[in-house]
C-alpha positions in Angstrom: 14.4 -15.4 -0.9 13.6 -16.2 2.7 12.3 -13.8 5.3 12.3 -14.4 9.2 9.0 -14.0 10.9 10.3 -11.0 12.9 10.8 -9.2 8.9 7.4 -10.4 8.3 6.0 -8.7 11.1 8.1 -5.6 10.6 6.8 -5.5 6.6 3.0 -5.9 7.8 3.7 -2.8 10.5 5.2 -0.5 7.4 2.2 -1.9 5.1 -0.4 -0.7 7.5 1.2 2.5 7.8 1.2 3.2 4.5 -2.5 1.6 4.0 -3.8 4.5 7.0 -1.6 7.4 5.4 -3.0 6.5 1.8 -6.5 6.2 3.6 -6.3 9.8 5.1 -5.2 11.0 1.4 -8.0 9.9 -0.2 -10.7 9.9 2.3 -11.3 6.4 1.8 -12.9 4.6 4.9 -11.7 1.3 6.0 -10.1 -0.6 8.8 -7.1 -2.0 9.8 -6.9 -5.0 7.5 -8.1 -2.8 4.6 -5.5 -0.6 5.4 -2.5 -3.4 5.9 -4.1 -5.2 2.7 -4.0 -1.8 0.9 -0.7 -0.7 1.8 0.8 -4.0 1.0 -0.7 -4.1 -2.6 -0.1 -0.2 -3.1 3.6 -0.8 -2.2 3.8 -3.7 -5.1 2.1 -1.1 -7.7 4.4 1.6 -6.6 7.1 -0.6 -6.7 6.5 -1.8 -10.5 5.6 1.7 -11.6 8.8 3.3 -10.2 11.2 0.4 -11.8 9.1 0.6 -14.9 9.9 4.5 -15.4 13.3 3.9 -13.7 12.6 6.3 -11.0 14.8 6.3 -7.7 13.9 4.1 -4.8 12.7 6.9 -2.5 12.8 6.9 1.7 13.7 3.0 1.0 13.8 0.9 4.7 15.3 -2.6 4.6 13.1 -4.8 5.8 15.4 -8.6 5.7 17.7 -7.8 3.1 14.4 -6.5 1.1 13.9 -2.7 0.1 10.8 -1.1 1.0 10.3 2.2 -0.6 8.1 3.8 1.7 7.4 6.7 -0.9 6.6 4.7 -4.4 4.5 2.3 -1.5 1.7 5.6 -0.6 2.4 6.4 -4.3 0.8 3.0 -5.3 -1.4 2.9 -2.8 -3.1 6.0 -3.3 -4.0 5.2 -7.4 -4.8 1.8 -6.0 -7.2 3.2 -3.2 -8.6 6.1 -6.2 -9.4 3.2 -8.7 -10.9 1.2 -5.8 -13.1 4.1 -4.8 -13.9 5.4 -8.7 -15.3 1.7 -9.3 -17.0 1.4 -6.2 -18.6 5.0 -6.6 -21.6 3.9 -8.7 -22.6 0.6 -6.4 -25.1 0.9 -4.1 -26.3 -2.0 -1.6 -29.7 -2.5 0.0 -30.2 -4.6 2.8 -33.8 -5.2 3.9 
């Protein structure tokens, strides 16, 4: 499967939206990469867990001739952003 640069571009945009909406969700602060990192990963988990169950694809957008199901992708990246932040809860850093 190929995709052009411009569907590249176009996926990254729709990851990082989903990365700041599942950000805002859970309260979880981070920045733009975290966020376009996040959303991309959280759409993959969403993605599994709604084929696994054999849920709909929900609000999908095509993205070159690939399906982007903008729900299952805040979906995912919410539990992945909850996990993130339940594992990091108990880790402290000191600098100094």
């Amino acid at each position: 499967m190929e995709i052009s640069l411009v569907g590249l571009l176009v996926l990254l945009v729709l990851s990082l939206i989903v990365g700041l909406i599942a950000q805002a969700i859970v309260r979880y602060p981070g920045g733009l990469l975290a966020a376009t990192g996040t959303g991309f990963v959280g759409g993959l988990i969403g993605i599994m867990l709604a084929r696994a169950t054999g849920l709909p694809e929900l609000l999908a957008v095509n993205v070159g001739g690939m399906r982007f199901p903008i729900a299952w992708a805040i979906l995912g990246s919410i539990l992945l952003l909850a996990v993130v932040s339940l594992v990091a809860r108990g880790r402290t850093y000191r600098y100094g």
